[in-house]
C-alpha positions as CSV (number, residue, x, y, z in Angstrom):
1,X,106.1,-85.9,-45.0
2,X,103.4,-88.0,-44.4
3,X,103.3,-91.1,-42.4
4,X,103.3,-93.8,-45.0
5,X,106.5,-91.6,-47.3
6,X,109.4,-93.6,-44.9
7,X,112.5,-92.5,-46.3
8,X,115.8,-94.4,-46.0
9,X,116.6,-95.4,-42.4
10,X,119.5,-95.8,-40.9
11,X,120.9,-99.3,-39.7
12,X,119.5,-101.7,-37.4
13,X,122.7,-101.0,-35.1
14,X,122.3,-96.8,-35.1
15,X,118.7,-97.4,-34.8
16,X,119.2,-99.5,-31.1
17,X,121.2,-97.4,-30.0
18,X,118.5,-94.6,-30.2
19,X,115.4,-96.2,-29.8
20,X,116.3,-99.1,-27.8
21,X,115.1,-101.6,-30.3
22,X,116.3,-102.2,-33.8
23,X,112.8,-102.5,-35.5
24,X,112.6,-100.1,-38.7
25,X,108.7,-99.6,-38.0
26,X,109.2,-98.9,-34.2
27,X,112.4,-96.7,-35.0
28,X,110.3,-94.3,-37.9
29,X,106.8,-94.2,-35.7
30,X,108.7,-93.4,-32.4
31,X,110.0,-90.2,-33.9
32,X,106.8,-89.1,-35.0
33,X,105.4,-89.5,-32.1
34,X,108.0,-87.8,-29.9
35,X,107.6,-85.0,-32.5
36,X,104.2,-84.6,-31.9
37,X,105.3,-85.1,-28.3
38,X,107.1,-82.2,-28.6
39,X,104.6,-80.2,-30.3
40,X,101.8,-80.5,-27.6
41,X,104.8,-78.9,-25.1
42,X,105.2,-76.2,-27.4
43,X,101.5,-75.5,-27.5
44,X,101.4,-75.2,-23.7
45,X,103.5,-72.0,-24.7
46,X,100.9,-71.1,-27.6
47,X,103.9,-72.1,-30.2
48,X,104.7,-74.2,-33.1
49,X,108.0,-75.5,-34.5
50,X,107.4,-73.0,-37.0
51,X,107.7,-69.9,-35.1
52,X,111.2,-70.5,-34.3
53,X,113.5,-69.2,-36.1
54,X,116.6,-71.7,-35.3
55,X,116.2,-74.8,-33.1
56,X,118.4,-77.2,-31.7
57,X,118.0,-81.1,-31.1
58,X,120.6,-81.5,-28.4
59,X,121.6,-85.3,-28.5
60,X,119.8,-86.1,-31.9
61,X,121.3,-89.6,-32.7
62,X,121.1,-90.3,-36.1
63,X,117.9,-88.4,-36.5
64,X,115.2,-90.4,-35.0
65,X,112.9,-87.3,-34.4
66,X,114.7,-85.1,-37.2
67,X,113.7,-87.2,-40.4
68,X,110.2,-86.2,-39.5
69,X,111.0,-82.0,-39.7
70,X,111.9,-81.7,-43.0
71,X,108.7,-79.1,-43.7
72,X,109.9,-77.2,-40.6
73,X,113.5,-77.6,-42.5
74,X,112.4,-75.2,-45.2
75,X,111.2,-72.5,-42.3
76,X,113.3,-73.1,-39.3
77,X,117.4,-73.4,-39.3
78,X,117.6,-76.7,-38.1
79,X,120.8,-78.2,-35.9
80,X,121.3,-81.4,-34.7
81,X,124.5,-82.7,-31.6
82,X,125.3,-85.9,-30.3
83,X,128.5,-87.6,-29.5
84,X,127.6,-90.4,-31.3
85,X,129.9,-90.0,-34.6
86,X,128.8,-92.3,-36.5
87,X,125.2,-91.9,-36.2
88,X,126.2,-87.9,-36.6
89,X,128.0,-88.9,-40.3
90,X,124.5,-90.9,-41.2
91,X,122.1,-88.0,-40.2
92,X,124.9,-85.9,-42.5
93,X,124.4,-88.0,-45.0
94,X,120.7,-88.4,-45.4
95,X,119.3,-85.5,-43.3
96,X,119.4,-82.4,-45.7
97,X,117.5,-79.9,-43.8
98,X,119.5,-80.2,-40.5
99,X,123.0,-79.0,-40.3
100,X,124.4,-82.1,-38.1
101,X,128.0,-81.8,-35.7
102,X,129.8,-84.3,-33.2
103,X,129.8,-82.9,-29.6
104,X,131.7,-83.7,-26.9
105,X,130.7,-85.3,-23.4
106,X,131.3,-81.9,-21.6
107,X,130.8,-78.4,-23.0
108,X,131.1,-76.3,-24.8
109,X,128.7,-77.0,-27.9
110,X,130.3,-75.0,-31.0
111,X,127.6,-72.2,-31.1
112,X,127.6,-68.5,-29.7
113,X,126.2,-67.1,-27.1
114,X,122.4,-67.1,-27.3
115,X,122.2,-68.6,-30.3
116,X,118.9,-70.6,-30.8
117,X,115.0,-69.4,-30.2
118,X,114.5,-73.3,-29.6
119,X,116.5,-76.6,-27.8
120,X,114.6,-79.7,-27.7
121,X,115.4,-83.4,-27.0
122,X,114.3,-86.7,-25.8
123,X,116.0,-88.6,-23.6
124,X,119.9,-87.2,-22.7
125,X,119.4,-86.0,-18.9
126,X,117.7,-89.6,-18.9
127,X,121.9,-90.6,-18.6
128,X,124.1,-88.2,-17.1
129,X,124.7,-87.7,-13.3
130,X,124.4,-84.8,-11.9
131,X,127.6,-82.7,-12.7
132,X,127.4,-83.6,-16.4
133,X,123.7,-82.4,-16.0
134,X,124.4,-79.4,-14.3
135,X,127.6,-78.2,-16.4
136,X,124.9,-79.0,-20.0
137,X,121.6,-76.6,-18.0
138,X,124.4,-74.1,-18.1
139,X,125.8,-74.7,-21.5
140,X,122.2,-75.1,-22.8
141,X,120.9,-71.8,-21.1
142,X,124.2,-70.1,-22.2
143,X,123.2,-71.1,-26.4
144,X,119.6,-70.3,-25.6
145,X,118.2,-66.2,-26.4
146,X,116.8,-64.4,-23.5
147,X,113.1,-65.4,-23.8
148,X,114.1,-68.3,-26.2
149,X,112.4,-72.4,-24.9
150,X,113.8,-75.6,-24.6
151,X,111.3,-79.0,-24.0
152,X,113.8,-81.7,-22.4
153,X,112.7,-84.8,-20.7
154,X,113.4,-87.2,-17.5
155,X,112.3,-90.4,-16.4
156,X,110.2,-89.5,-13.4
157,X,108.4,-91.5,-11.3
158,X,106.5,-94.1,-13.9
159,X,109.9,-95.4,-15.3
160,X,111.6,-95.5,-11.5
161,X,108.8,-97.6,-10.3
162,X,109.4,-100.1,-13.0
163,X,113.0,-100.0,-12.2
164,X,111.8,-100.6,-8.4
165,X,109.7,-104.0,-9.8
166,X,112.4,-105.0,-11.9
167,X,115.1,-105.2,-9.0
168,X,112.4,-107.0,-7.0
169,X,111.5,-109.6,-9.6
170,X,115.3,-110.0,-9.2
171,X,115.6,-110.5,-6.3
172,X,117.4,-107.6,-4.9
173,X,116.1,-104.9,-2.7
174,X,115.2,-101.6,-3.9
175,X,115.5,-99.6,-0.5
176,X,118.8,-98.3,-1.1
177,X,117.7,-96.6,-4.4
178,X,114.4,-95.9,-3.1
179,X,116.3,-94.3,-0.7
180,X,118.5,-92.1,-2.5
181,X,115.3,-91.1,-5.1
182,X,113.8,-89.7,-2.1
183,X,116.4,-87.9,-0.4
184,X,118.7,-87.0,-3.2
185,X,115.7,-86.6,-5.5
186,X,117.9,-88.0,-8.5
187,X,119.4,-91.7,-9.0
188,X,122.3,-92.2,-11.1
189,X,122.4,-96.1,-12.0
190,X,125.9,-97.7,-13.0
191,X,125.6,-101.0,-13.5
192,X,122.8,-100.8,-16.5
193,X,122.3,-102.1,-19.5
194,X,124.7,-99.8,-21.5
195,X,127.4,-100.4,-19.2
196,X,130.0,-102.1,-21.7
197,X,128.2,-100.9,-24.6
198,X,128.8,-98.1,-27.3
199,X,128.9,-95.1,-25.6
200,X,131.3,-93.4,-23.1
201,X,131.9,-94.2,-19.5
202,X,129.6,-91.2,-18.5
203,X,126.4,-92.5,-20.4
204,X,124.0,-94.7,-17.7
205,X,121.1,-94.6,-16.4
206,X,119.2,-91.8,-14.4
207,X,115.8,-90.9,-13.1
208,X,114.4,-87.9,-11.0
209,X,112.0,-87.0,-8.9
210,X,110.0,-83.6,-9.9
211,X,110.5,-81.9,-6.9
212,X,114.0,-82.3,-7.5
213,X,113.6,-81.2,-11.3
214,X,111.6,-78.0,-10.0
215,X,114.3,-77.3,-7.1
216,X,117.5,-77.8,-9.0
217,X,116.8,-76.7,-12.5
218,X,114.9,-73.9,-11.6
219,X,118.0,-72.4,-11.1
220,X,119.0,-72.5,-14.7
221,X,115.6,-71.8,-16.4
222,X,112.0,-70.8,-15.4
223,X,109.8,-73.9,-15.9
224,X,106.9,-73.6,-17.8
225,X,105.0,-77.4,-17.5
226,X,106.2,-80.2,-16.6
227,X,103.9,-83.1,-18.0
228,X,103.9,-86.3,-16.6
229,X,104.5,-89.1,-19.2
230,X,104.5,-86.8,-21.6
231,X,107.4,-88.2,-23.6
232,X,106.2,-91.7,-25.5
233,X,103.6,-92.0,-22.6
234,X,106.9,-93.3,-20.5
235,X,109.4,-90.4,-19.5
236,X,108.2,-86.8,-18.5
237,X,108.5,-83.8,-20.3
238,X,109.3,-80.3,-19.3
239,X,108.4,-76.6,-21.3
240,X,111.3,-74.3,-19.8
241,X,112.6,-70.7,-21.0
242,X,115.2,-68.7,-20.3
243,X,114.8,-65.9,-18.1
244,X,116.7,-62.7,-18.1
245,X,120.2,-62.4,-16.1
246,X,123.4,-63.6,-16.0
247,X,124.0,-66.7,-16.2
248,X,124.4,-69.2,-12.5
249,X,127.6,-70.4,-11.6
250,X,128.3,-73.8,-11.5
251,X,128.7,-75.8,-8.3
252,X,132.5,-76.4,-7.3
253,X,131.8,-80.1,-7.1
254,X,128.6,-82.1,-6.3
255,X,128.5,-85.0,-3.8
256,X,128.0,-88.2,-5.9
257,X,124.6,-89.5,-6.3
258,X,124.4,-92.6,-3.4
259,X,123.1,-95.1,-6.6
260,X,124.8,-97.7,-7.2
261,X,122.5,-100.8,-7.3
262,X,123.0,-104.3,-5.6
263,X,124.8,-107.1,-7.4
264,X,121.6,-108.8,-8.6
265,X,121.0,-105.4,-10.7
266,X,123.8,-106.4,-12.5
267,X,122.0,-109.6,-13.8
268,X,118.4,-107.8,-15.4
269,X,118.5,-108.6,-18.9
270,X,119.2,-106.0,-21.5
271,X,116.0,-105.8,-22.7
272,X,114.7,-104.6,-19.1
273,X,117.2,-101.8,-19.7
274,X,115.6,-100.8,-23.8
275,X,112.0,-101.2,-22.5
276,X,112.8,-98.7,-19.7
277,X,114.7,-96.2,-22.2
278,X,111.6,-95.9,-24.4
279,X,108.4,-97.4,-24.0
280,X,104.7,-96.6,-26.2
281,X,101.5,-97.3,-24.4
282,X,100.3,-100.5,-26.4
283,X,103.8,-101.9,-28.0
């Protein structure tokens, strides 16, 4: 589909809640560009979309990135999860080529055992702590073949140093989650802009280091790349695969991330919180 063929969108609400601003023309060029995004990380591997022959967009929305693969919908068996339900009936609705499903906070997804060649998103581990992140690398590597990829991003370093300015143009003082990013290597933020808001309790705000992305889920999946800014020029992106082997068992209960953020945090606007979610050079 060409660039200028925009189909039917969905609403201006479904389309905040998965681009962080409501604008029809942001919401249909975003996903175009996170699905070329995505198809520069697959390169890295010397692979298309196309030689894949089922994929899954783990936390889809209501199709954001997906309205733009309906050629690789007549090659690929497409599937689409998010816990969203109502933005799961839209993309039921209007998304032909994708077979679209609720899923729950915690696993497990309703799919077999090495089921896909291909799991891809943009921006989920961007708002789960670390035991829902570490309970979905297993469920993810658990649905992924031997061999099979997955491209997942994180907000690294370029979107925690805005968070950093934005608590001091508040007046509040970063060291304690400067603190944490460095030690822990992963900041879980609380009190955010989708605290309150449509989504569960669970779903916040969270941003890692690399070295902890390369210590932590290494134990999950061998990684590939890991390319700075290489989601919508803001959050980072990772190529990882799925070795051989059984699969890791899951810690008995990790210590909670030392991130909650002073009071004044509580005051940044909303829009602080959207522009950190996604962000284009130039917009």
């Amino acid at each position: 589909m060409a660039d200028t063929d925009v189909p039917e969108l969905p609403g201006s609400d479904l389309r905040w809640r998965v681009a962080g601003h409501p604008d029809d023309v942001w919401f249909w060029k975003s996903g175009g560009v996170s699905i070329a995004n995505i198809g520069t990380m697959l390169s890295i591997a010397g692979k298309s979309f196309t030689d894949y022959s089922r994929a899954l967009e783990f936390g889809c929305g209501c199709g954001r990135m997906l309205l733009h693969l309906e050629d690789v919908g007549a090659k690929v068996e497409l599937h689409g999860v998010d816990i969203d339900a109502e933005a799961i009936a839209w993309a039921q609705a209007h998304i032909p080529w994708v077979r679209c499903a609720v899923n729950d906070g915690l696993p497990p997804l309703a799919f077999p055992d090495a089921h896909f060649d291909l799991v891809f998103n943009q921006s989920v581990f961007t708002h789960l702590d670390e035991q829902y992140q570490d309970a979905w690398l297993a469920e993810l590597r658990r649905i992924v073949k031997p061999g099979g990829d997955l491209v997942l991003s994180v907000s690294g370093e370029h979107p925690f140093s805005q968070l950093l300015q934005a608590h001091r143009e508040a007046g509040a003082d970063p060291g304690p989650l400067l603190e944490a990013y460095r030690t822990r290597g992963i900041v879980f933020v609380e009190d955010d802009g989708w605290k309150g808001g449509p989504f569960p309790d669970f779903y916040h705000s969270t941003f890692h280091a690399p070295w902890y992305v390369f210590e932590h889920w290494s134990r999950y999946f061998d990684i590939k790349a890991y390319v700075v800014r290489g989601s919508l020029d803001f959050q980072d992106y990772l190529l990882l695969r799925r070795p051989e082997g059984d699969l890791p068992p899951l810690p008995a209960s990790a210590p909670p991330v030392p991130a909650r953020a002073p009071g004044a945090l509580r005051k940044l606007p909303r829009r602080l919180w959207r522009e950190l979610k996604y962000r284009v050079r130039g917009r």
